[in-house]
TIRONU-414067 format. One record per residue (C-alpha): residue number from 0; z, x, y. Coordinates in steps of 0.001 Angstrom, whole numbers, m for minus. Each point is the difference from the previous one (the first is absolute). Layout:
# residues N
[NUM,[Z,X,Y]]
...
This chain:
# residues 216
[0,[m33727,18060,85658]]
[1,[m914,2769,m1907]]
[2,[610,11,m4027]]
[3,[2295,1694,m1912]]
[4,[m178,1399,m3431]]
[5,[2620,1969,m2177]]
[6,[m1642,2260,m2809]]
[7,[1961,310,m3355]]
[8,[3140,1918,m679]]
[9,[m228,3354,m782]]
[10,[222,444,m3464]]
[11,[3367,1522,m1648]]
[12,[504,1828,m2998]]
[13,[2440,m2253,m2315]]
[14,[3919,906,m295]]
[15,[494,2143,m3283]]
[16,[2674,m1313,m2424]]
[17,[2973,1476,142]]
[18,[1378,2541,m2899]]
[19,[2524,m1517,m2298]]
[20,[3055,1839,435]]
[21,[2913,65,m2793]]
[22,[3258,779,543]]
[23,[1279,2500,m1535]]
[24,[m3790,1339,m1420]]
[25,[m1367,m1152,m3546]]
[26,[213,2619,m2112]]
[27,[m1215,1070,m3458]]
[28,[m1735,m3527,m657]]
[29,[m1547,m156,m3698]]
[30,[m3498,204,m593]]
[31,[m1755,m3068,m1221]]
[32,[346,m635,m3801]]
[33,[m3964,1292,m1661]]
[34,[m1669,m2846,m1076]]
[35,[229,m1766,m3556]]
[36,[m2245,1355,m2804]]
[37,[m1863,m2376,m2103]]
[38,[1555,m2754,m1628]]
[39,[424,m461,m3148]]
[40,[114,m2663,m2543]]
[41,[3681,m1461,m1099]]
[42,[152,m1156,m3847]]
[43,[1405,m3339,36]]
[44,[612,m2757,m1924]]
[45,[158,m3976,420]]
[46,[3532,m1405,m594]]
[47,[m507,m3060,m1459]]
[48,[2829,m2838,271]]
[49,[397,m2244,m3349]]
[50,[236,m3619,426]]
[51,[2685,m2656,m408]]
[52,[m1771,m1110,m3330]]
[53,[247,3377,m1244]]
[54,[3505,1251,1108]]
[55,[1112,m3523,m1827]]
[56,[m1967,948,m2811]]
[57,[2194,3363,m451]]
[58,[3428,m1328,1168]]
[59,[m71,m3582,m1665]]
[60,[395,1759,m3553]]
[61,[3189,2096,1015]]
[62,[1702,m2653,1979]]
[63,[m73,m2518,m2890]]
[64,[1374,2980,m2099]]
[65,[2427,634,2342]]
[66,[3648,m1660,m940]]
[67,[811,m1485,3647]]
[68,[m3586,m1537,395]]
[69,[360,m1597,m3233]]
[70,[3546,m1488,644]]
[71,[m1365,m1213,3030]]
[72,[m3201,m1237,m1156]]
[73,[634,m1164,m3531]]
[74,[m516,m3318,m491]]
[75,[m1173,m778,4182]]
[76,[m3084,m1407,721]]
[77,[m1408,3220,2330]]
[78,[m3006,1328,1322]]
[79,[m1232,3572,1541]]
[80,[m455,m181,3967]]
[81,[m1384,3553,m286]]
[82,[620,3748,394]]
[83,[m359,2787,2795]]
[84,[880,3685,118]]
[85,[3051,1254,1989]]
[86,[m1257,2572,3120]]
[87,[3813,132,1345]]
[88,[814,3064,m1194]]
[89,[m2626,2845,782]]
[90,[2513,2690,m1875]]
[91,[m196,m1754,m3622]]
[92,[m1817,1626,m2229]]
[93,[m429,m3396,m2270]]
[94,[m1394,m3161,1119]]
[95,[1248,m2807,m28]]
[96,[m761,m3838,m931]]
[97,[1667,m3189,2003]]
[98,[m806,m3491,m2804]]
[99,[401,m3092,1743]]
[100,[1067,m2974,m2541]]
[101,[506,m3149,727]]
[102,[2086,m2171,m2158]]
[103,[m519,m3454,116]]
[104,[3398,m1190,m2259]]
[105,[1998,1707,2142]]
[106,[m1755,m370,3502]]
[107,[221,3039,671]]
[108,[m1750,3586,1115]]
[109,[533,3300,m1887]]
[110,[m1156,3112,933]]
[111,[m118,2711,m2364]]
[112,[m826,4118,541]]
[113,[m1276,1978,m2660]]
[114,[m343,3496,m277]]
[115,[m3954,1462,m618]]
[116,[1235,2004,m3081]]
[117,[m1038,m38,m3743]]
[118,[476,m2781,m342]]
[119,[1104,m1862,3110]]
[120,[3650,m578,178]]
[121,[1762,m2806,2109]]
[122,[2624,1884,2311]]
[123,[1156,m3200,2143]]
[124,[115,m3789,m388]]
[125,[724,m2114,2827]]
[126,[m95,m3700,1473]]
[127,[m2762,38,2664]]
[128,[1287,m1920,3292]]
[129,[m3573,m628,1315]]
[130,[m2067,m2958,m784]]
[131,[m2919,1453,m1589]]
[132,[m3442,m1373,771]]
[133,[m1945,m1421,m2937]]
[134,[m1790,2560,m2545]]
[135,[m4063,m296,m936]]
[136,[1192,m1592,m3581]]
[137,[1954,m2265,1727]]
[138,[m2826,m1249,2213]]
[139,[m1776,m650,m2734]]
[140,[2392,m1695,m1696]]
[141,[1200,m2311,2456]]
[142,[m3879,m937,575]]
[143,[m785,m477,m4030]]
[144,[3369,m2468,236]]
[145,[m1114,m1819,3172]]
[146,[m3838,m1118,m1122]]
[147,[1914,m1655,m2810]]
[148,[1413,m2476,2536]]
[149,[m1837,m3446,m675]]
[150,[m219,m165,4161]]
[151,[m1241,3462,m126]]
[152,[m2634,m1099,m2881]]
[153,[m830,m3022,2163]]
[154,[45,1034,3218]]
[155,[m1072,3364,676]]
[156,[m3865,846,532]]
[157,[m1694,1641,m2422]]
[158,[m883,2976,1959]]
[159,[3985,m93,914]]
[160,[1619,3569,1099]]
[161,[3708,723,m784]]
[162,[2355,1308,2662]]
[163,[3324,890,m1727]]
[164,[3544,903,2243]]
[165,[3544,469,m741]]
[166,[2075,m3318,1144]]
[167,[3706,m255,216]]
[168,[2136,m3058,m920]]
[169,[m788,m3298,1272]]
[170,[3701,m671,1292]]
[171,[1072,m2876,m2185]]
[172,[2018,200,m2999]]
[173,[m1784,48,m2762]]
[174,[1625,2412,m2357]]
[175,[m2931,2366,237]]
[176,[1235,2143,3368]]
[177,[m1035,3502,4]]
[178,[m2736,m104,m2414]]
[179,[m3504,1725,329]]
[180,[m2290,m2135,1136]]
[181,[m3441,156,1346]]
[182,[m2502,m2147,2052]]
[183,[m3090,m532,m1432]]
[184,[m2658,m1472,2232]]
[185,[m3562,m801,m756]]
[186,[m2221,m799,2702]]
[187,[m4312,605,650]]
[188,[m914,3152,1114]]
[189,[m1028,m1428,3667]]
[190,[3148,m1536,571]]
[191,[2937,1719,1402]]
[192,[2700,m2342,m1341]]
[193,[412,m511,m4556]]
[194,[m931,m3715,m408]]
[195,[2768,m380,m3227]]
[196,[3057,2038,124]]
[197,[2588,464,m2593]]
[198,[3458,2204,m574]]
[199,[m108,1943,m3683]]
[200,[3402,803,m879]]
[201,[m763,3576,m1923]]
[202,[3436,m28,m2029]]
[203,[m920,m3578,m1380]]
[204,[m3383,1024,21]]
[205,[m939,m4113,1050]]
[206,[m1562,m1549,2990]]
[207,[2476,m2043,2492]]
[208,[m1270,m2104,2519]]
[209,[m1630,738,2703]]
[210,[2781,171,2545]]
[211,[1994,1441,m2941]]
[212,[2543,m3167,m468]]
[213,[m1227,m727,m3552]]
[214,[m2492,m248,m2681]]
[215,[m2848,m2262,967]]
Protein backbone atom coordinates (compact mmCIF):
# COMPACT_ATOMS: atom_id res chain seq x y z
CA UNK A 1 0.00 0.00 0.00
CA UNK A 2 1.30 3.06 -1.04
CA UNK A 3 2.31 5.90 1.71
CA UNK A 4 0.79 8.86 2.52
CA UNK A 5 2.15 12.12 3.65
CA UNK A 6 0.40 15.53 4.56
CA UNK A 7 2.77 18.68 4.20
CA UNK A 8 2.26 21.56 6.77
CA UNK A 9 -0.54 24.04 6.95
CA UNK A 10 -0.37 26.90 5.03
CA UNK A 11 0.74 29.59 6.98
CA UNK A 12 -1.86 32.48 8.12
CA UNK A 13 -1.33 35.89 8.91
CA UNK A 14 -2.44 36.35 12.78
CA UNK A 15 -6.00 38.01 13.69
CA UNK A 16 -5.39 41.84 14.44
CA UNK A 17 -6.76 43.09 17.80
CA UNK A 18 -9.69 44.66 17.71
CA UNK A 19 -10.07 48.70 18.24
CA UNK A 20 -11.34 49.69 21.62
CA UNK A 21 -14.49 51.34 21.11
CA UNK A 22 -16.07 53.87 23.83
CA UNK A 23 -19.34 54.74 24.07
CA UNK A 24 -20.16 57.81 23.74
CA UNK A 25 -16.27 58.93 22.40
CA UNK A 26 -13.53 60.21 24.97
CA UNK A 27 -13.16 63.53 24.55
CA UNK A 28 -10.81 66.36 25.57
CA UNK A 29 -8.61 63.93 27.84
CA UNK A 30 -5.74 65.98 29.75
CA UNK A 31 -2.32 65.79 28.78
CA UNK A 32 0.06 64.06 31.08
CA UNK A 33 1.29 66.23 34.04
CA UNK A 34 5.44 67.44 32.82
CA UNK A 35 7.67 65.79 34.91
CA UNK A 36 9.02 66.97 38.46
CA UNK A 37 12.04 69.35 38.51
CA UNK A 38 14.80 68.68 40.85
CA UNK A 39 14.28 68.13 44.33
CA UNK A 40 15.17 70.01 46.78
CA UNK A 41 16.32 69.84 50.28
CA UNK A 42 13.52 70.31 53.25
CA UNK A 43 15.00 72.10 56.53
CA UNK A 44 14.03 69.99 59.32
CA UNK A 45 14.49 69.44 62.66
CA UNK A 46 14.58 66.36 65.21
CA UNK A 47 11.72 66.50 67.78
CA UNK A 48 13.05 65.19 70.65
CA UNK A 49 10.64 63.58 73.43
CA UNK A 50 11.81 64.31 77.24
CA UNK A 51 11.78 61.50 79.57
CA UNK A 52 9.75 60.45 82.60
CA UNK A 53 12.78 61.52 84.86
CA UNK A 54 12.70 64.81 83.38
CA UNK A 55 8.94 65.69 83.02
CA UNK A 56 8.98 64.64 87.00
CA UNK A 57 11.78 66.79 87.44
CA UNK A 58 9.61 69.94 86.14
CA UNK A 59 6.15 68.93 87.51
CA UNK A 60 7.22 67.48 91.03
CA UNK A 61 8.07 71.20 92.18
CA UNK A 62 4.55 72.67 91.18
CA UNK A 63 2.48 69.81 92.36
CA UNK A 64 3.93 69.94 95.91
CA UNK A 65 3.19 73.76 95.64
CA UNK A 66 -0.01 73.14 94.55
CA UNK A 67 -2.82 73.35 97.55
CA UNK A 68 -4.83 70.01 96.57
CA UNK A 69 -1.55 67.91 96.15
CA UNK A 70 -0.46 69.02 99.43
CA UNK A 71 -3.81 68.26 101.27
CA UNK A 72 -3.62 65.08 99.74
CA UNK A 73 -0.12 64.31 100.22
CA UNK A 74 0.79 65.99 103.48
CA UNK A 75 1.79 63.85 105.92
CA UNK A 76 1.31 60.24 103.42
CA UNK A 77 3.99 58.11 102.88
CA UNK A 78 4.05 58.55 98.69
CA UNK A 79 6.16 57.98 95.90
CA UNK A 80 6.33 59.23 92.02
CA UNK A 81 5.22 56.35 89.48
CA UNK A 82 6.24 58.78 86.71
CA UNK A 83 5.15 61.31 84.07
CA UNK A 84 4.11 61.35 80.25
CA UNK A 85 2.89 64.07 77.91
CA UNK A 86 -0.80 64.27 76.84
CA UNK A 87 -1.12 63.74 72.65
CA UNK A 88 -5.15 63.73 73.02
CA UNK A 89 -5.73 66.88 71.92
CA UNK A 90 -3.92 67.83 68.55
CA UNK A 91 -5.76 71.53 68.72
CA UNK A 92 -3.99 72.67 72.16
CA UNK A 93 -1.62 74.94 71.81
CA UNK A 94 -0.01 73.96 75.46
CA UNK A 95 1.15 70.67 76.47
CA UNK A 96 0.30 68.95 78.87
CA UNK A 97 1.74 66.68 81.86
CA UNK A 98 -0.25 63.42 83.39
CA UNK A 99 1.93 62.65 87.31
CA UNK A 100 1.19 59.36 88.50
CA UNK A 101 1.50 59.17 92.54
CA UNK A 102 1.07 56.55 94.44
CA UNK A 103 0.21 56.89 98.03
CA UNK A 104 0.99 54.24 100.18
CA UNK A 105 -1.12 55.62 103.60
CA UNK A 106 -3.96 55.81 101.75
CA UNK A 107 -3.68 52.83 99.20
CA UNK A 108 -4.45 54.59 96.74
CA UNK A 109 -3.64 56.03 92.94
CA UNK A 110 -3.72 59.76 92.02
CA UNK A 111 -3.33 61.10 88.87
CA UNK A 112 -2.57 64.60 88.43
CA UNK A 113 -2.44 66.99 84.94
CA UNK A 114 -0.43 69.92 84.81
CA UNK A 115 -0.36 72.52 82.43
CA UNK A 116 3.36 73.15 80.44
CA UNK A 117 3.23 76.90 81.42
CA UNK A 118 5.64 79.17 83.45
CA UNK A 119 5.62 77.52 85.76
CA UNK A 120 3.58 74.34 85.48
CA UNK A 121 0.23 74.57 87.02
CA UNK A 122 -1.93 71.52 88.25
CA UNK A 123 -5.42 71.86 86.38
CA UNK A 124 -6.99 68.38 87.65
CA UNK A 125 -6.57 65.97 90.57
CA UNK A 126 -8.13 62.72 90.51
CA UNK A 127 -8.24 59.08 92.12
CA UNK A 128 -6.76 56.74 89.46
CA UNK A 129 -9.03 53.44 89.16
CA UNK A 130 -6.21 51.36 87.54
CA UNK A 131 -3.71 49.35 89.38
CA UNK A 132 -0.57 50.85 88.37
CA UNK A 133 2.42 48.64 87.65
CA UNK A 134 5.49 49.19 89.83
CA UNK A 135 7.86 52.35 89.03
CA UNK A 136 11.98 51.92 88.43
CA UNK A 137 12.44 53.44 92.21
CA UNK A 138 10.20 51.07 93.37
CA UNK A 139 12.05 48.11 91.87
CA UNK A 140 14.81 49.11 93.43
CA UNK A 141 13.45 49.54 96.50
CA UNK A 142 11.62 46.50 96.98
CA UNK A 143 15.04 44.64 95.93
CA UNK A 144 17.38 46.84 98.53
CA UNK A 145 14.45 45.63 101.26
CA UNK A 146 14.42 41.97 100.14
CA UNK A 147 18.48 41.13 100.30
CA UNK A 148 17.99 42.24 103.89
CA UNK A 149 15.95 39.07 104.50
CA UNK A 150 18.24 36.69 106.69
CA UNK A 151 16.83 33.73 104.10
CA UNK A 152 17.67 36.02 101.34
CA UNK A 153 21.32 36.62 103.02
CA UNK A 154 21.54 32.85 103.47
CA UNK A 155 20.14 31.43 100.74
CA UNK A 156 20.52 33.15 97.60
CA UNK A 157 23.77 32.59 95.35
CA UNK A 158 26.10 35.03 95.15
CA UNK A 159 25.85 35.65 91.54
CA UNK A 160 21.85 35.80 92.40
CA UNK A 161 19.59 37.94 89.78
CA UNK A 162 16.43 39.76 91.05
CA UNK A 163 13.10 39.39 89.27
CA UNK A 164 10.64 41.87 90.89
CA UNK A 165 6.43 41.75 90.07
CA UNK A 166 3.43 43.32 91.43
CA UNK A 167 1.42 40.62 93.73
CA UNK A 168 -2.04 41.07 95.04
CA UNK A 169 -3.33 39.95 98.48
CA UNK A 170 -2.77 36.59 99.70
CA UNK A 171 -6.60 36.01 100.63
CA UNK A 172 -6.44 35.66 104.38
CA UNK A 173 -7.14 38.23 106.82
CA UNK A 174 -4.44 39.75 107.92
CA UNK A 175 -5.25 43.38 108.29
CA UNK A 176 -2.89 44.30 105.48
CA UNK A 177 -5.55 43.82 102.29
CA UNK A 178 -4.95 46.09 99.50
CA UNK A 179 -1.49 47.07 100.15
CA UNK A 180 1.41 47.35 97.54
CA UNK A 181 3.28 44.59 97.52
CA UNK A 182 5.89 43.08 95.38
CA UNK A 183 7.60 39.66 94.72
CA UNK A 184 11.04 39.59 94.93
CA UNK A 185 12.75 36.50 93.63
CA UNK A 186 16.38 35.69 93.44
CA UNK A 187 17.44 32.85 91.52
CA UNK A 188 21.08 31.94 89.21
CA UNK A 189 21.17 33.25 86.00
CA UNK A 190 20.82 29.56 84.33
CA UNK A 191 17.87 28.74 86.12
CA UNK A 192 14.46 29.63 85.05
CA UNK A 193 12.75 29.43 88.45
CA UNK A 194 14.19 32.21 91.82
CA UNK A 195 15.58 29.64 94.34
CA UNK A 196 14.34 32.11 97.60
CA UNK A 197 11.29 34.12 97.15
CA UNK A 198 9.88 36.73 99.35
CA UNK A 199 6.72 39.40 99.38
CA UNK A 200 8.06 43.23 100.31
CA UNK A 201 5.21 45.10 101.48
CA UNK A 202 6.30 48.78 99.94
CA UNK A 203 3.95 50.83 102.42
CA UNK A 204 5.68 49.02 105.46
CA UNK A 205 8.67 49.03 103.58
CA UNK A 206 9.53 45.20 105.45
CA UNK A 207 9.95 41.77 104.10
CA UNK A 208 6.92 39.16 104.80
CA UNK A 209 7.31 35.71 104.24
CA UNK A 210 7.67 34.08 101.46
CA UNK A 211 4.12 33.07 100.69
CA UNK A 212 3.29 36.49 102.23
CA UNK A 213 1.46 35.08 105.61
CA UNK A 214 4.04 36.69 107.93
CA UNK A 215 7.39 37.79 108.94
CA UNK A 216 9.85 34.94 108.92
Amino acid sequence: MPEFRLGPPPERPGLGEFPAVVEPPVEDIPRPPAPPGPAQPVAWERTRTPSSEELLGRAAPALLADERARAALDGHRYVFLGASLLADDKDRTTPQTLVLVYDYTDERALEFVLDEGEPPRVTTMAESPARPGLSDAEVERATAIARTHSSVVRRAPADAVPMVLLTGDDGEDDGRQGRRRAYVGFGSPTRRLPGVRVVVDLGEERVLGAEGKGDE
